[in-house]
N, C-alpha and C positions, 0 to 999 in steps of 0.2 A: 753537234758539238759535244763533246766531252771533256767536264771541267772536273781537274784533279785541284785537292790541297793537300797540304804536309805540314804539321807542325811538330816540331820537339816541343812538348806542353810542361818539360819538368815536373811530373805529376799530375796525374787526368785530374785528382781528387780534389787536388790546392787548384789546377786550371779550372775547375767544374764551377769552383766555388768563386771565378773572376771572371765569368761570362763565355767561356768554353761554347757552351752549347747554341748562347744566344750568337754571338759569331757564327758557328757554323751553320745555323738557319739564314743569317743575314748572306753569306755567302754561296751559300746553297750549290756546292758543288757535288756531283755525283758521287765521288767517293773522298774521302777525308784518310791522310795515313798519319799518325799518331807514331812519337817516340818517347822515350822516356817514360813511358805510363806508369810505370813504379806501383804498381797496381796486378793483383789477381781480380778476374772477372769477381770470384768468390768472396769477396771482397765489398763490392760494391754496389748502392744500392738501385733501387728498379731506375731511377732517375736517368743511369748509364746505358741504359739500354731501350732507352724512349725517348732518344733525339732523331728531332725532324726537321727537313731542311725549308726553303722559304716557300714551301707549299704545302706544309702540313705533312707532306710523306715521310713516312719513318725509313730510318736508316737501321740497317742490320750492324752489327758490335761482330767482330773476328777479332780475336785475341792471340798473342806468344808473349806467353808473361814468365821473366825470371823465378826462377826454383827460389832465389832468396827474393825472401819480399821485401816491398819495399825498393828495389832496385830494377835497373835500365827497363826492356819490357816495349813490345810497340803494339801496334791495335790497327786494324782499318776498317772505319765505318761508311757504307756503300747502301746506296739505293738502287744499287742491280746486285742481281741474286750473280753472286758468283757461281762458278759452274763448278770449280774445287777450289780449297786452298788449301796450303802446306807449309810449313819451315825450311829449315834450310836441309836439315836430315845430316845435319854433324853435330854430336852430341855438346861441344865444349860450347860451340855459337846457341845452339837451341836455347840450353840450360840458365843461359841468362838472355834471355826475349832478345834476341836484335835483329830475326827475318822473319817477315808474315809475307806471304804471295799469295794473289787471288787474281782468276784465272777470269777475267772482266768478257771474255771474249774478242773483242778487236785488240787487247793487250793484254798481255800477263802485267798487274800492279804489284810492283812491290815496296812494302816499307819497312825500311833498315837502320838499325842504330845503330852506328860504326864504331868502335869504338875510341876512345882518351887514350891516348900512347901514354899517357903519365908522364909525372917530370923523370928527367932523364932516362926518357922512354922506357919506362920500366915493364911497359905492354905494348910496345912496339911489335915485338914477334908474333903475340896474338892478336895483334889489329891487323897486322901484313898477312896474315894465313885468313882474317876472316876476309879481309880485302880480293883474295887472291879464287876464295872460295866464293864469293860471291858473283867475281866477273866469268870463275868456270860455270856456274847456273846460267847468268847472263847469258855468254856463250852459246851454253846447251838449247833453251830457249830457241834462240835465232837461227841455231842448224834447224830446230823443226821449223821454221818459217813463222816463227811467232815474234810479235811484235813487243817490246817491251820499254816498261817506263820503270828504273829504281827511282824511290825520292827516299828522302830521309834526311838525319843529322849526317853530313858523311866524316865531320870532326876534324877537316882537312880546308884549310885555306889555299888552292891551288896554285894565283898567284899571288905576286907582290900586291895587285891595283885589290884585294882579296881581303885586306886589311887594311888597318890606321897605321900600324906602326909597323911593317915589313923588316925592318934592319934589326932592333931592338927583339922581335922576336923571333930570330933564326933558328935558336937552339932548343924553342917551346913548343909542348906538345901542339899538334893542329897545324904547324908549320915547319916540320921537320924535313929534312930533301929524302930522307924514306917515304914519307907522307906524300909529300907534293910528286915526286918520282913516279910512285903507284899512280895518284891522280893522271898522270898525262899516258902513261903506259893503258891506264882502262879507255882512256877518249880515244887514245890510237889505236884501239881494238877495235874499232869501228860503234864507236860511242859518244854523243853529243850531249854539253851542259848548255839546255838547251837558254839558259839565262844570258848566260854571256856571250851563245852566240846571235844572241840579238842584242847583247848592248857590249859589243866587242870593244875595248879599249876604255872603257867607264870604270873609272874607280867611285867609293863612297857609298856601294850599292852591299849594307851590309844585313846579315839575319839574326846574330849573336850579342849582345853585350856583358861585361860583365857586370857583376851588382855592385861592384866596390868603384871608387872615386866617380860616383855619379857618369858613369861612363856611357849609358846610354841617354842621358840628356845633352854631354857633348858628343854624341854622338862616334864614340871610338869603339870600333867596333870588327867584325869579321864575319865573310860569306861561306858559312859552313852547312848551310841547308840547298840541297840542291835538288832539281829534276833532270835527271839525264835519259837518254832514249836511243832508241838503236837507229843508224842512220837512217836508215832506210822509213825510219818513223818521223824524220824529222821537217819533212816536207808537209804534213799537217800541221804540223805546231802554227796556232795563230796566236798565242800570248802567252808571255812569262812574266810572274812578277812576285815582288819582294813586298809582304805587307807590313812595312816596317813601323806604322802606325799603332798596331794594332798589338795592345799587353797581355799581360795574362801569364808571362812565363820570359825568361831572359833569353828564350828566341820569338824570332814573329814566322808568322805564316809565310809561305811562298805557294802559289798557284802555277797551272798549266795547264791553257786550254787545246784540244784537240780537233780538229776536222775529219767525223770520222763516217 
């Protein structure tokens, strides 16, 4: 079995300091994909690079962290020796951290910060080009016969049952019909989310809140963290889930376990 996690931690350093590590030993999954890290490795101290999961084994630190600091940036921490990893190898996405790929063997992992369209999609055109760039890797990937898992923040609520408030926010970033468009355009590539295709027609199943009007204790919220897989991956899949318990940052974890 091969057990992935994903968190957007909004900051490894502010997450570090709310039990980051201790979760990730309590969950002890094989490899951990981290977004938001707002963080250079250089940056941070030996602490970040001596987490060990629920058996004492250390996990190795891979890094793509944005040229400005302090800003987006992802990470993934694994206790299998990756065989390569890489970026995405287009300068505008690289330069602010949003692709790390590590080549696990039975999968290429990767974890992606997608980006915030902004209000009145003011970065619409560059979240649609890294969108776009991103399913052409995906793509690439699977002509070699390689198997693959994106996780990430992907910043897109796909459907209605995807949120609390659907109607209300039509014309907001995360739920834009550019947004959601892309989203159904990448599954019909031969691509599965593989959450919802196990709890297909469940609304309430959310990863996001925001911090204003107590919104995640009423629980109002949106499914913007996903694991998707290429079909042909998706007959292993024996568990997906939303750790919506668990704080530390205004997303929670989602897992995704493997038969591998």
């Amino acid at each position: 079995m091969l057990k992935l996690a994903s968190w957007n931690v909004n900051g490894i350093r502010s997450a570090a300091g709310k039990g980051l590590f201790q979760w990730m030993a309590a969950e002890s999954a094989d490899a951990v994909c981290l977004q938001e890290t707002k963080a250079d490795p250089s940056q941070l101290g030996k602490e970040f690079f001596e987490a060990l999961d629920g058996e004492g084994r250390p996990y190795a630190a891979h890094w793509s962290s944005a040229r400005r600091r302090g800003y987006s940036g992802v990470a993934i921490y694994t206790r299998i020796e990756p065989r390569s990893t890489r970026l995405l190898g287009i300068d505008e996405f690289d330069d602010e951290g949003r692709y790390l790929e590590a080549d696990l063997g039975p999968v290429a992992l990767i974890s992606a910060y997608f980006p915030n369209s902004q209000d009145a999609g003011a970065r619409l055109d560059y979240k649609l080009r890294f969108c776009d760039a991103v399913l052409a890797r995906c793509d690439e990937l699977v002509r070699r016969k390689r198997h693959v898992v994106l996780c990430g923040d992907y910043n897109i609520a796909h459907q209605s049952i995807d949120l609390t408030h659907p109607k209300a926010n039509e014309g907001n970033p995360g739920y834009l019909p550019e947004e959601r468009a892309w989203m159904g355009k990448f599954l019909g590539a031969g691509y599965a989310d593989t959450f919802r295709r196990l709890h297909p027609g469940e609304g309430g199943h959310y990863s996001w809140w925001s911090y204003r009007m107590k919104a995640r204790e009423k629980d109002v919220g949106w499914r913007l963290d996903y694991h998707c897989v290429d079909e042909g991956l998706f007959g292993a899949v024996r568990n997906a889930e939303i750790r919506k318990h668990v704080t530390g940052s205004d997303h929670c974890p989602v897992t995704l376990e493997l038969e591998t």
